[in-house]
DOVONU-714591 format. One record per residue (C-alpha): residue in three letters; z, x, y. Coordinates in Angstrom, 3 decimals, always signed. Each point is the difference from the previous one (the first is absolute). Layout:
BEGIN
   residuo         zz         xx         yy
       ala          Z          X          Y
...
//
This chain:
BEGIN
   residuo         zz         xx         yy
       unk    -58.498    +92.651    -41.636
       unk     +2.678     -2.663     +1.335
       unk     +0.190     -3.041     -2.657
       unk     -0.455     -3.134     +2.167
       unk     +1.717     -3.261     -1.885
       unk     -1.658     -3.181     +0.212
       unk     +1.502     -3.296     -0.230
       unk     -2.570     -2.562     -1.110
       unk     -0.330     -3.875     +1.104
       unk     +1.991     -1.498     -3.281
       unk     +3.070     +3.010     +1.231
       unk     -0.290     -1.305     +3.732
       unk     +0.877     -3.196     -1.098
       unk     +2.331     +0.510     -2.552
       unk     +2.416     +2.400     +2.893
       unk     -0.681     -3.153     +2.463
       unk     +1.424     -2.741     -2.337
       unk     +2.818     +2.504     -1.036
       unk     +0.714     +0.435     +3.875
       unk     +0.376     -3.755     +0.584
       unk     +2.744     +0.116     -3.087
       unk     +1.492     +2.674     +0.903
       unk     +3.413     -0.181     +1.876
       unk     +1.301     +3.551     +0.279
       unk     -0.244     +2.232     +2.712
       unk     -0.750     +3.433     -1.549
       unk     -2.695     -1.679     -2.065
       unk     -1.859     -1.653     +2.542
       unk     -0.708     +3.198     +1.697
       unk     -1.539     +1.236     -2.857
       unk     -1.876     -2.708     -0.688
       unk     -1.185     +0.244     +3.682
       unk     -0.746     +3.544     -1.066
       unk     -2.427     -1.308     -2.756
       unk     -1.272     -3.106     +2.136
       unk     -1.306     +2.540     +2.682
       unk     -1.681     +2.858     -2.151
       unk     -2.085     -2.693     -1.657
       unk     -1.177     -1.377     +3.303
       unk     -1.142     +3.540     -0.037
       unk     +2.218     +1.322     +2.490
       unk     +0.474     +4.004     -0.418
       unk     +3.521     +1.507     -1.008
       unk     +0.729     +1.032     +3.972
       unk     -0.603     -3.553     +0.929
       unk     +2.031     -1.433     -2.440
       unk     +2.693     +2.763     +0.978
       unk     -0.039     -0.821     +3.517
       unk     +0.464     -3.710     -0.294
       unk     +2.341     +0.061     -2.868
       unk     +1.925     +3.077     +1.414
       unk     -0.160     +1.042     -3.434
       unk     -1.207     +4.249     -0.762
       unk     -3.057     -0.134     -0.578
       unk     +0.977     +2.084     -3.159
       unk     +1.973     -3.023     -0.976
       unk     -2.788     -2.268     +0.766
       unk     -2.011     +2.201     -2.848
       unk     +2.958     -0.274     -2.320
       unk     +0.290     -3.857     +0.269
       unk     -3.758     -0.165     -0.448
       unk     -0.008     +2.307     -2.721
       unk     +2.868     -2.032     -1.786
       unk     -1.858     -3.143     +0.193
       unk     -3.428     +1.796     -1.518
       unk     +2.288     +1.285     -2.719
       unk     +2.703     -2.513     -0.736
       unk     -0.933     -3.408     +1.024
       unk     +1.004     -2.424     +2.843
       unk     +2.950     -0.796     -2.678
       unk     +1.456     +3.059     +0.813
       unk     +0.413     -0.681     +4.006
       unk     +0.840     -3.851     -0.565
       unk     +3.126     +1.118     -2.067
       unk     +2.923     +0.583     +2.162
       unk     +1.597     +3.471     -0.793
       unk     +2.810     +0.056     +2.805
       unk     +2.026     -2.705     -1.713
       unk     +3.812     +1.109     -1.163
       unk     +1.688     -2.087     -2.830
       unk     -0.371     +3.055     -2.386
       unk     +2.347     -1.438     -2.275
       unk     +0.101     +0.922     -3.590
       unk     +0.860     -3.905     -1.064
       unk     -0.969     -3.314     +1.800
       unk     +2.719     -2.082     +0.898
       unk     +0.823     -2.355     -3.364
       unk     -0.047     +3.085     -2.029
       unk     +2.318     +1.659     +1.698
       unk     +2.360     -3.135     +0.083
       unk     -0.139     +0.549     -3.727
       unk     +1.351     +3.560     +0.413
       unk     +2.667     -1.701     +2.003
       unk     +0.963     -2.755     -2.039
       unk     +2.553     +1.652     -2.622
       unk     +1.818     +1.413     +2.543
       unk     +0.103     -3.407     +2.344
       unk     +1.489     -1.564     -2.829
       unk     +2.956     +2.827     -0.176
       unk     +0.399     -0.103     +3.548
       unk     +0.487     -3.799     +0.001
       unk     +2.754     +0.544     -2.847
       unk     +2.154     +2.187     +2.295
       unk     -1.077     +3.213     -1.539
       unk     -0.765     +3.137     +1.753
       unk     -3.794     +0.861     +0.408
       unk     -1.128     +3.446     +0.708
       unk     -3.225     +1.236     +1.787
       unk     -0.417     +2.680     -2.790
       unk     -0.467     -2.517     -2.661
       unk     -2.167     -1.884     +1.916
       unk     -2.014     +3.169     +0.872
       unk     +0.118     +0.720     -4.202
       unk     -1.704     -3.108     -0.533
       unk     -2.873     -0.384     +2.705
       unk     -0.778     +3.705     -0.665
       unk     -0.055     -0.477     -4.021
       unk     -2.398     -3.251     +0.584
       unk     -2.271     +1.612     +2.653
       unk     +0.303     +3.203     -1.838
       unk     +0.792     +2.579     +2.273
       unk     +2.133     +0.896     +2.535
       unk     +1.389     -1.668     +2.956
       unk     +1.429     +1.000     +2.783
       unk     +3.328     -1.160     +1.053
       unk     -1.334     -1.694     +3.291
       unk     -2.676     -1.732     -1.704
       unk     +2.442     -0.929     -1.819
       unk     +2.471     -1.662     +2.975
       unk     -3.019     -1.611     +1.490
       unk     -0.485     -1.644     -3.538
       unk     +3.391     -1.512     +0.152
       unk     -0.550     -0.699     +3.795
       unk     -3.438     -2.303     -0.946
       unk     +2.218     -2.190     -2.389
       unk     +2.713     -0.316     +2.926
       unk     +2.498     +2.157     -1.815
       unk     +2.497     +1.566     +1.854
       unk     +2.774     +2.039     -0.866
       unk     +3.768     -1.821     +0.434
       unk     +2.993     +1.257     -1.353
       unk     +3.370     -0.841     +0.897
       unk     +1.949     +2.583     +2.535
       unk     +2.845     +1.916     -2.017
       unk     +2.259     -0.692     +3.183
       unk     -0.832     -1.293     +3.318
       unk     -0.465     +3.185     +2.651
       unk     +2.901     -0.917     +2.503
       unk     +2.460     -1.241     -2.751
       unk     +3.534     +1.565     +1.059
       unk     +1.375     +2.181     -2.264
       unk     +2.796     -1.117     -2.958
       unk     +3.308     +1.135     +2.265
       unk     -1.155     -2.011     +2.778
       unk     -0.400     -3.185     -1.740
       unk     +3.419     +0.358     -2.156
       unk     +1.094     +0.808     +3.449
       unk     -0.974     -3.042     +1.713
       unk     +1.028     -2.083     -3.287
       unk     +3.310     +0.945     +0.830
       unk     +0.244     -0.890     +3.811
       unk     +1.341     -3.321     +1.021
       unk     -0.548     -1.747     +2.920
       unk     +3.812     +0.895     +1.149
       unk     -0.641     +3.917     -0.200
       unk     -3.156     -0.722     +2.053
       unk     +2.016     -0.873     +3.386
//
C-alpha cells in the first residue's frame, strides 16, 4: 500500500506565511512543492508544474512530514564555511600585524601554526592565503635587484667615459 502524506489546515498556513518570507529561489520551489500537495494536488501534478521528478516531489514531501518546515526555510546552499568569523580571526592576526608594522619579516607558516593550533586542526595553505587576502594582506618584499639593471663592468665602464671620449 502507497503511504499518502497529508498536510493539514494549521501546515497550509504555516508553508504560506513562510512563502511570503521567504526570499530564496531554491526554497520557494519547495515551498511551492508543499503549497500544492496540500491543496491536494497529486505528486504528477505537482511534478508537471514545478518541473520537479515526481520522485523528488515525494522526497520534499516526505522531508517536510519528517523534519519540519524548519528544515526547508533554512538555506543550505550558502558558502562562508569558515572555521572563525571575522573578529576572531583578526585576533589570530594581530601578533603578527604588530611584527609586520615593526619592519620584521612575517611568514605564512607561522601564521598557518597559529590559526590551525586555535581552530585545532589543519589548514590548508590556500585557506590560508585567502585568510590573509580577507584582512587585505598582501605579500611585498623589496626586489634583490631591479630585472634590467646592467651588469657591474658596464656601469664602471660608463663611470669612466667623459663627454670628450664620447665624440
Amino acid at each position: 500500500m502507497v503511504l499518502r502524506y497529508e498536510i493539514s489546515q494549521e501546515q497550509k498556513a504555516e508553508i504560506e506565511l513562510a512563502r511570503k518570507k521567504n526570499r530564496h529561489k531554491r526554497i520557494e520551489l519547495k515551498l511551492k512543492v508543499l503549497s500544492l500537495r496540500a491543496e491536494g494536488k497529486t505528486l504528477k501534478e505537482i511534478s508537471e508544474i514545478t518541473e520537479y521528478h515526481f520522485t523528488n516531489v515525494s522526497k520534499i514531501i516526505s522531508h517536510f512530514i519528517h523534519k519540519g518546515l524548519l528544515y526547508f526555510t533554512q538555506c543550505h546552499y550558502l558558502g562562508n564555511h569558515r572555521n572563525m568569523t571575522y573578529e576572531q580571526e583578526e585576533a589570530v592576526l594581530a601578533p603578527y600585524l604588530e611584527k609586520a608594522e615593526k619592519g620584521e619579516i612575517v611568514s605564512v607558516a607561522e601564521i598557518a601554526q597559529a590559526y590551525q593550533t586555535a581552530v585545532g586542526h589543519t589548514i590548508s595553505p590556500t585557506q590560508i592565503y585567502a585568510v590573509l587576502k580577507r584582512h587585505g594582506w598582501r605579500k611585498v618584499m623589496p626586489r634583490s635587484r631591479h630585472p634590467r639593471k646592467a651588469s657591474e663592468e658596464v656601469i664602471e665602464a660608463s663611470k669612466k667615459l667623459t663627454l670628450e671620449s664620447r665624440n
